[in-house]
C-alpha positions in Angstrom: 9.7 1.2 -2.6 10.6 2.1 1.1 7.7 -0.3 1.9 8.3 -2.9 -0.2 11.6 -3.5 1.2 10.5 -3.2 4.6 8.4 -6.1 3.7 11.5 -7.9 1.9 13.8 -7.3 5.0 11.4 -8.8 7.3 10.9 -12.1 5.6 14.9 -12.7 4.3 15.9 -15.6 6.0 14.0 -18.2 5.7 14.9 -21.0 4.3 11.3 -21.8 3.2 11.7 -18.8 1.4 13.4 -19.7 -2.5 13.0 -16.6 -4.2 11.3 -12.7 -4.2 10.1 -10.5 -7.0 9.1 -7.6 -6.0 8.2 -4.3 -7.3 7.3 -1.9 -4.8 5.0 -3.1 -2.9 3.5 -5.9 -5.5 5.6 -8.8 -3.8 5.8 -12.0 -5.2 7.2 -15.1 -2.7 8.2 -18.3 -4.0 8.6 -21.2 -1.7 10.1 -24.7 -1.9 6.4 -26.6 -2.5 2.9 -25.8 -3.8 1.5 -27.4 -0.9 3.8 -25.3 1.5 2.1 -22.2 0.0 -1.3 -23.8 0.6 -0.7 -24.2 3.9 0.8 -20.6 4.8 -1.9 -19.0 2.7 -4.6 -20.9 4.6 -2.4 -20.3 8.2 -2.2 -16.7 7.8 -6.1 -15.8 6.3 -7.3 -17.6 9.6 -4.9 -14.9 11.6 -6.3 -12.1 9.2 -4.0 -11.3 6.5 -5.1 -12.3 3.0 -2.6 -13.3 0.8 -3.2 -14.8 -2.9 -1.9 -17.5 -5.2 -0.4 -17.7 -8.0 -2.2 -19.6 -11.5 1.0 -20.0 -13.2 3.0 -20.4 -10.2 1.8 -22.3 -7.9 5.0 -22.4 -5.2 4.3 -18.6 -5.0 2.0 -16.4 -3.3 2.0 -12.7 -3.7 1.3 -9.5 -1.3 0.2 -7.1 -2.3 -1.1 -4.4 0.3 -2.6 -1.4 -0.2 0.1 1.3 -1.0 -1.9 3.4 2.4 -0.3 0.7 4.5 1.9 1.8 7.6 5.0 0.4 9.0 3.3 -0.8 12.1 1.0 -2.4 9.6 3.3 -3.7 7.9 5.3 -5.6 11.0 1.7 -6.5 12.5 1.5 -8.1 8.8 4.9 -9.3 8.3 4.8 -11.3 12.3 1.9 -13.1 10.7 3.7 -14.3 7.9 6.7 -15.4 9.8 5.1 -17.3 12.4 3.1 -18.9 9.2 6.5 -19.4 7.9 8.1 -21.4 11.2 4.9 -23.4 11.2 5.0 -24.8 7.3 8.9 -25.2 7.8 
């Protein structure tokens, strides 16, 4: 749970950002557009972090690390997904 939110506190704030469902540390992001999600999820796997989509949702993605992760992972992670986030904006 401490991870999760670690995860949720980084990202708050965005104003890409419509919506997270989280439980633990199975995240679930929704964003304004489908094709905004396309392009994060293609920014950040050529950075290194994998992130998936959704079938039945498709202005989401999800995270969903492994629950090993550390916090320094976790920022290392999380600056990945915010510049991906400034970029789509």
């Amino acid at each position: 749970e401490e991870k999760g939110m670690q995860i949720e506190n980084e990202l708050k704030g965005f104003s890409t950002i419509k919506d997270f469902r989280r439980k633990g540390l199975m995240i679930g992001v929704e964003l304004e557009s489908a094709s905004k999600v396309d392009k994060l999820i293609h920014f950040v796997r050529d950075k290194g972090l994998l992130l998936f989509w959704f079938l039945n949702t498709p202005k989401a993605f999800r995270i969903t690390p492994p629950l090993t992760i550390s916090k320094t992972e976790i920022q290392k992670g999380c600056l990945i997904l915010k510049e991906g986030l400034q970029k789509i904006m």
